[in-house]
FIKOLZA-1660 file (N, C-alpha, C; in steps of 0.1 Angstrom, whole numbers, plus 5000, padded with zeros to 4 digits):
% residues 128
   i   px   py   pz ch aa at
   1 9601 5020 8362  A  X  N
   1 9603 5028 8351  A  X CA
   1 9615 5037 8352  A  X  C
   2 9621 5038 8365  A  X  N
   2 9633 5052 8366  A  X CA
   2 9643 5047 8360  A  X  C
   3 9644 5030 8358  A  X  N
   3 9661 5021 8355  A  X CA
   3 9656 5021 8337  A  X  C
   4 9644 5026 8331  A  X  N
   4 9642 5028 8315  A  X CA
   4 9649 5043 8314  A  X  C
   5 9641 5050 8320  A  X  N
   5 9643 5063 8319  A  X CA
   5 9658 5069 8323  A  X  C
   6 9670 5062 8330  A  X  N
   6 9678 5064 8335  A  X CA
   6 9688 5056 8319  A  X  C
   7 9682 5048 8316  A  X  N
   7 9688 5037 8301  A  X CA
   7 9686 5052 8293  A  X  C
   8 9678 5061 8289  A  X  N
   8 9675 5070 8279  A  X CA
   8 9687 5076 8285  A  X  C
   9 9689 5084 8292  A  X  N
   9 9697 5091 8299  A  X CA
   9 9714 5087 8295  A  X  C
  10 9717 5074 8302  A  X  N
  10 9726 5067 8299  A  X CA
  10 9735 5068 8282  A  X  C
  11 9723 5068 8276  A  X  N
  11 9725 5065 8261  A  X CA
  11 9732 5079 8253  A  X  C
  12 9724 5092 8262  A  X  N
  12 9722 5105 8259  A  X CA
  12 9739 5110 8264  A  X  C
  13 9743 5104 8278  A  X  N
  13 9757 5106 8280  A  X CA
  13 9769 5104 8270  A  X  C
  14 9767 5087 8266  A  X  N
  14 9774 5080 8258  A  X CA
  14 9774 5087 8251  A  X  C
  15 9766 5096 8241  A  X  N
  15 9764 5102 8228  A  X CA
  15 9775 5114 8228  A  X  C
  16 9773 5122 8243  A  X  N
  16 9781 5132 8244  A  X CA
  16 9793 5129 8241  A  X  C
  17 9796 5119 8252  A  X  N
  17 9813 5115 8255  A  X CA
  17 9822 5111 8242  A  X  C
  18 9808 5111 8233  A  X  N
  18 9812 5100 8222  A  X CA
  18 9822 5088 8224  A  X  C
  19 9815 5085 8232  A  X  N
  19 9818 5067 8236  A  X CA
  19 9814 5057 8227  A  X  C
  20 9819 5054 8218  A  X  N
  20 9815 5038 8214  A  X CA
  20 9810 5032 8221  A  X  C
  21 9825 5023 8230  A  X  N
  21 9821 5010 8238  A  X CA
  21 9810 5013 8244  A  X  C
  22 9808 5023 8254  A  X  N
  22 9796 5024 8261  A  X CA
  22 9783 5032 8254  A  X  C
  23 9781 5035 8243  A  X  N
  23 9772 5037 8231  A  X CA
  23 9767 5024 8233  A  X  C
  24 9776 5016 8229  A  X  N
  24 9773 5000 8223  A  X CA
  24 9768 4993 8238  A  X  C
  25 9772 4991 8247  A  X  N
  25 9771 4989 8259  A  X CA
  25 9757 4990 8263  A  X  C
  26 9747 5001 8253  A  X  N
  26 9735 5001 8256  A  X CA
  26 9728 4993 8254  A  X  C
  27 9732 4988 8244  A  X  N
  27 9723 4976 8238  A  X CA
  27 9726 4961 8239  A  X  C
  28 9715 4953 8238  A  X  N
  28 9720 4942 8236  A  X CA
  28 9730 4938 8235  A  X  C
  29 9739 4928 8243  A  X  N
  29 9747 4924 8233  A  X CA
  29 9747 4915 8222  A  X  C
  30 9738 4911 8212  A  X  N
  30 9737 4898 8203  A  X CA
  30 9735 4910 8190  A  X  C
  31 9740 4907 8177  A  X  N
  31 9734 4916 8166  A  X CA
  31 9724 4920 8162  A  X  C
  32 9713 4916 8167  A  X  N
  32 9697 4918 8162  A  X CA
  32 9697 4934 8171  A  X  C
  33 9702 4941 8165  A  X  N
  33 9700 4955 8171  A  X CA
  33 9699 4966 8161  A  X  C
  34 9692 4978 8162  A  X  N
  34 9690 4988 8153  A  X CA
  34 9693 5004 8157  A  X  C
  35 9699 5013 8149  A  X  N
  35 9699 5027 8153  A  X CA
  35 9694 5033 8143  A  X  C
  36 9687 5043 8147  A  X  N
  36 9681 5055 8133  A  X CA
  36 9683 5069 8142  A  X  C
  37 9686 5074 8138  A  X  N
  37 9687 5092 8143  A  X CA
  37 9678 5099 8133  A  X  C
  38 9680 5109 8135  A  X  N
  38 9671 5118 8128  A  X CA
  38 9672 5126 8117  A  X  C
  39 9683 5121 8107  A  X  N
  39 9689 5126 8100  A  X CA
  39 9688 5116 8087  A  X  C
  40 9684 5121 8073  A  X  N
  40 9684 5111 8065  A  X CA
  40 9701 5102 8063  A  X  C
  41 9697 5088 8063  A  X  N
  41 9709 5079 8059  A  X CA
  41 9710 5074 8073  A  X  C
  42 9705 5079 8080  A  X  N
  42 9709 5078 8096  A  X CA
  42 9704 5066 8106  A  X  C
  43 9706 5050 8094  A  X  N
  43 9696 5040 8098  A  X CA
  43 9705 5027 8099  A  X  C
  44 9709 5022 8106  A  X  N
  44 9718 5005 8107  A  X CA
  44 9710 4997 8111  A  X  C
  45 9712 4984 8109  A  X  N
  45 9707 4971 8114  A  X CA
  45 9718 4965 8118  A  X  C
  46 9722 4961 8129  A  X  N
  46 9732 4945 8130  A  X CA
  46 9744 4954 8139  A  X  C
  47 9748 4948 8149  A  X  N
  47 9758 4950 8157  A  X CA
  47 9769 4958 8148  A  X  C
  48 9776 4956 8139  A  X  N
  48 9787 4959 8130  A  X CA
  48 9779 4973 8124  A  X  C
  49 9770 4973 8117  A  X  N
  49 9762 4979 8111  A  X CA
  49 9763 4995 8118  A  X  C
  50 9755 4987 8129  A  X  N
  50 9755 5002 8141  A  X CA
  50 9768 5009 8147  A  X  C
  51 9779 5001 8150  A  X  N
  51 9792 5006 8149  A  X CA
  51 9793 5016 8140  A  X  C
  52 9797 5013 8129  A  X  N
  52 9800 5018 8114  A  X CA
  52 9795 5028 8118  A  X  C
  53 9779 5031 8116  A  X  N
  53 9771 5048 8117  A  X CA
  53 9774 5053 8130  A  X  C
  54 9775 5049 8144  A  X  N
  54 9775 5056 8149  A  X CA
  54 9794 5062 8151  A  X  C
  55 9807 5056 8143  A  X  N
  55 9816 5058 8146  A  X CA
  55 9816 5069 8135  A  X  C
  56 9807 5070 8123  A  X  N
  56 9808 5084 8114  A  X CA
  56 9799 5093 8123  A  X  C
  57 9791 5095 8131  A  X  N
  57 9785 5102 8138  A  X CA
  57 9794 5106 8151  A  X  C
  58 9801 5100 8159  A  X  N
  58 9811 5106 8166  A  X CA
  58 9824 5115 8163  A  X  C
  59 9825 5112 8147  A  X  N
  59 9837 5115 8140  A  X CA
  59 9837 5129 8135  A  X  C
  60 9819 5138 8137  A  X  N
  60 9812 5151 8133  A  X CA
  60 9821 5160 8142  A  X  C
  61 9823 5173 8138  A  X  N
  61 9830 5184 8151  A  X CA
  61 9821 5183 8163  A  X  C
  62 9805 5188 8159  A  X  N
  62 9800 5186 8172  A  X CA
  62 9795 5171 8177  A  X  C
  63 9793 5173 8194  A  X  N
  63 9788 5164 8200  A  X CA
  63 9773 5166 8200  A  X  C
  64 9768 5154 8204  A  X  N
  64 9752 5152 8205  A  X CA
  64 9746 5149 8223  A  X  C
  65 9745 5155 8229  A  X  N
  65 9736 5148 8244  A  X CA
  65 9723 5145 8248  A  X  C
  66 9717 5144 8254  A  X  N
  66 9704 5144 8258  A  X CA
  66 9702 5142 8271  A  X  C
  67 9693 5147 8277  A  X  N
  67 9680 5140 8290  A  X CA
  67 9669 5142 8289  A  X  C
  68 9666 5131 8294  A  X  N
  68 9651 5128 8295  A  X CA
  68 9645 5138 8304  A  X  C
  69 9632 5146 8296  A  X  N
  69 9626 5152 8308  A  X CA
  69 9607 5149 8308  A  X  C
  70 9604 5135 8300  A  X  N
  70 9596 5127 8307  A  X CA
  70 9593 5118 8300  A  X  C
  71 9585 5104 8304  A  X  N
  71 9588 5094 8293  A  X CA
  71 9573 5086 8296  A  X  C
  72 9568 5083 8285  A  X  N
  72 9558 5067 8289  A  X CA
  72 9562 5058 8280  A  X  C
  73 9560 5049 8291  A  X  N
  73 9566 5031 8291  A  X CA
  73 9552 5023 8293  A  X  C
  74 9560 5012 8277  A  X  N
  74 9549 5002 8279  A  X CA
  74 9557 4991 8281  A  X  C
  75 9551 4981 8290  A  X  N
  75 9556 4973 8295  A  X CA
  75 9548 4955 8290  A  X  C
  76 9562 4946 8287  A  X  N
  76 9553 4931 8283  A  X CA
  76 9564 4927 8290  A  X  C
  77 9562 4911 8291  A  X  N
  77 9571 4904 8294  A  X CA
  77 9587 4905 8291  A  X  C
  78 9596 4909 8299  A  X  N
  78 9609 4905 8287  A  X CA
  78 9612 4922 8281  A  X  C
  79 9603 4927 8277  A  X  N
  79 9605 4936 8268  A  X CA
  79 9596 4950 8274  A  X  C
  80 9601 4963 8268  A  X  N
  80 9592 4976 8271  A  X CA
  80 9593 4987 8260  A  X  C
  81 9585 4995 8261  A  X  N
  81 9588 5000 8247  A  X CA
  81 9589 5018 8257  A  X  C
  82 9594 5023 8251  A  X  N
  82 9596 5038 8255  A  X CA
  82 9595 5048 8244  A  X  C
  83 9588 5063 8246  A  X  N
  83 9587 5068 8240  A  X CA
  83 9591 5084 8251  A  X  C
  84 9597 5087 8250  A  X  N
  84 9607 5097 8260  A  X CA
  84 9609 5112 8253  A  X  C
  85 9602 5119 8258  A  X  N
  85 9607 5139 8255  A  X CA
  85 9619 5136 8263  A  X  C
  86 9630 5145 8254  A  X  N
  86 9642 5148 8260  A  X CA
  86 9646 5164 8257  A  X  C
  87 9654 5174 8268  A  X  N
  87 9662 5184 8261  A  X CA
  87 9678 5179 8257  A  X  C
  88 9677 5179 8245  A  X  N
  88 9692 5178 8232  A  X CA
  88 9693 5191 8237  A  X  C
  89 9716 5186 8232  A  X  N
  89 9720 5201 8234  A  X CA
  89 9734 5196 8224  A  X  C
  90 9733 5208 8218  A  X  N
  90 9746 5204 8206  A  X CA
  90 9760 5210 8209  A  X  C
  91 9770 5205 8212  A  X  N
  91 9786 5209 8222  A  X CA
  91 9794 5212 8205  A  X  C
  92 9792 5226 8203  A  X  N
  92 9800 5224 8189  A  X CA
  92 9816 5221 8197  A  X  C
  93 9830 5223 8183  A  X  N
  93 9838 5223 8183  A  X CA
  93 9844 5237 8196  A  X  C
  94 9835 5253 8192  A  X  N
  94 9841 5262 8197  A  X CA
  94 9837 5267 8210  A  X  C
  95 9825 5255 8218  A  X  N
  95 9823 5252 8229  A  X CA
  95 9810 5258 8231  A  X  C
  96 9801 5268 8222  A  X  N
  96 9792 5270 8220  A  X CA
  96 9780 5255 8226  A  X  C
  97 9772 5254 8232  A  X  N
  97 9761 5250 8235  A  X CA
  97 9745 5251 8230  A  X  C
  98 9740 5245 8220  A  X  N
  98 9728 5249 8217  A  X CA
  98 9717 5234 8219  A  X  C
  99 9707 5241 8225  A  X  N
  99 9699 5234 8228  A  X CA
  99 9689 5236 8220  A  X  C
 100 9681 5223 8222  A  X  N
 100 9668 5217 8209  A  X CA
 100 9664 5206 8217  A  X  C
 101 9648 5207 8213  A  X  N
 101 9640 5195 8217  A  X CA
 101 9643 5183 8208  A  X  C
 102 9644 5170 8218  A  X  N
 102 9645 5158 8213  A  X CA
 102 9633 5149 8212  A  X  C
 103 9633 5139 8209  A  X  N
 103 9624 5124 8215  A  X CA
 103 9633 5115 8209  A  X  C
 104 9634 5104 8221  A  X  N
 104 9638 5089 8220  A  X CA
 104 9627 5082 8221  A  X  C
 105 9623 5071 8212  A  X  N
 105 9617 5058 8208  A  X CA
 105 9623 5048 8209  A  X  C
 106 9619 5040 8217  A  X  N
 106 9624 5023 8210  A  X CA
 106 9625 5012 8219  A  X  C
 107 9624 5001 8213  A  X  N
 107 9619 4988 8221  A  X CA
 107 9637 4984 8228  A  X  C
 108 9630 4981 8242  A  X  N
 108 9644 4973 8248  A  X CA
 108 9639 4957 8258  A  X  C
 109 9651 4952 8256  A  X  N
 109 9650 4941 8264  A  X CA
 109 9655 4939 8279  A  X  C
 110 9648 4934 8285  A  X  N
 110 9649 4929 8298  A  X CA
 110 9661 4916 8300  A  X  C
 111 9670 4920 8302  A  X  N
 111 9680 4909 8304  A  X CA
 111 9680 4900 8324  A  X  C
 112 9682 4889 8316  A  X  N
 112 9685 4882 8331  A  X CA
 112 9688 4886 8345  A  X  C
 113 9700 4895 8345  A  X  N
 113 9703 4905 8357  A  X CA
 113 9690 4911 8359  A  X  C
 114 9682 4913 8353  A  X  N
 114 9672 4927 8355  A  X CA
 114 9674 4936 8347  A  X  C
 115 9690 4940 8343  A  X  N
 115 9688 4952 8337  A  X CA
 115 9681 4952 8324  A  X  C
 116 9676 4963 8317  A  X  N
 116 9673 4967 8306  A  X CA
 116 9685 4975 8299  A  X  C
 117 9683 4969 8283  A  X  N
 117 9692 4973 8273  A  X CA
 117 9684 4978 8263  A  X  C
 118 9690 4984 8250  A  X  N
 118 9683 4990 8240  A  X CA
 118 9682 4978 8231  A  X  C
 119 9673 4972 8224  A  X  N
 119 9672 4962 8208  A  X CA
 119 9670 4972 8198  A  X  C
 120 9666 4983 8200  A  X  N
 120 9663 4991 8189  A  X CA
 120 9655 5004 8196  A  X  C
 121 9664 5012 8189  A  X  N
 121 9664 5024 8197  A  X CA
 121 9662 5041 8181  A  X  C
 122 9653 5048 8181  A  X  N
 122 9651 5063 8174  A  X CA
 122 9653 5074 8180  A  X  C
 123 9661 5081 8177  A  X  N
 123 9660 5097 8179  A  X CA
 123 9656 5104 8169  A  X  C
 124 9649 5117 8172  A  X  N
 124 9642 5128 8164  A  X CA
 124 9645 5139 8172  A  X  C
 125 9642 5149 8164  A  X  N
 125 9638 5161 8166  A  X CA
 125 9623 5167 8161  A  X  C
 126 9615 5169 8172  A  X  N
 126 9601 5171 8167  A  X CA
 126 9597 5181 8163  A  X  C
 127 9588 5182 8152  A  X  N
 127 9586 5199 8144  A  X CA
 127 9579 5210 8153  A  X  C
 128 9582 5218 8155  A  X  N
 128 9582 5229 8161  A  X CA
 128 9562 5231 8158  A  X  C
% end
């Protein structure tokens, strides 16, 4: 479970760094992949797709991060599904830092090496 929980983490970096490649890096590599954030409009299907939104989402003043600070995992063959509390923290432009509670959802695959990638992956912000 720590190499799932370490993939949430991973993902939560990339977001900061606003890294594409390694954004994209999380997932699969084949197009059957999906992103939705928490924000209305905030939904792709398809390798290209997810590019697109996530390259207007890096393009915002602020950055986005996260960690995981605890997760249950279901597990099938091939595949696991995660459902992960994270502390978000928003890096405006003026260096200000604010933090907010997250959760990441979503199904990933089990690739050959062993590692796990995202197939489809949600972030939220849960109502207070």
């Amino acid at each position: 479970m720590s190499d799932i929980v370490e993939l949430v983490d991973r993902l939560g970096r990339a977001f900061l760094a606003r890294d594409l490649q390694e954004t994209l890096a999380c997932f699969v590599p084949d197009d059957d992949i999906t992103y939705v954030g928490s924000e209305a409009g905030e939904s792709a299907t398809g390798r290209e797709a997810v590019r697109e939104l996530l390259s207007g989402l890096f393009a915002r003043p602020s950055a986005y991060g996260w960690q995981a600070t605890s997760a249950t995992v279901h597990t099938l063959p091939g595949a696991a599904f995660v459902i992960a509390e994270a502390d978000g923290a928003e890096h405006t432009a003026d260096g200000a830092v604010e933090p907010f509670p997250y959760r990441i959802t979503g199904l990933l695959s089990r690739r050959s090496s062993g590692a796990w990638l995202w197939r489809a992956v949600q972030g939220s912000e849960p109502a207070s």
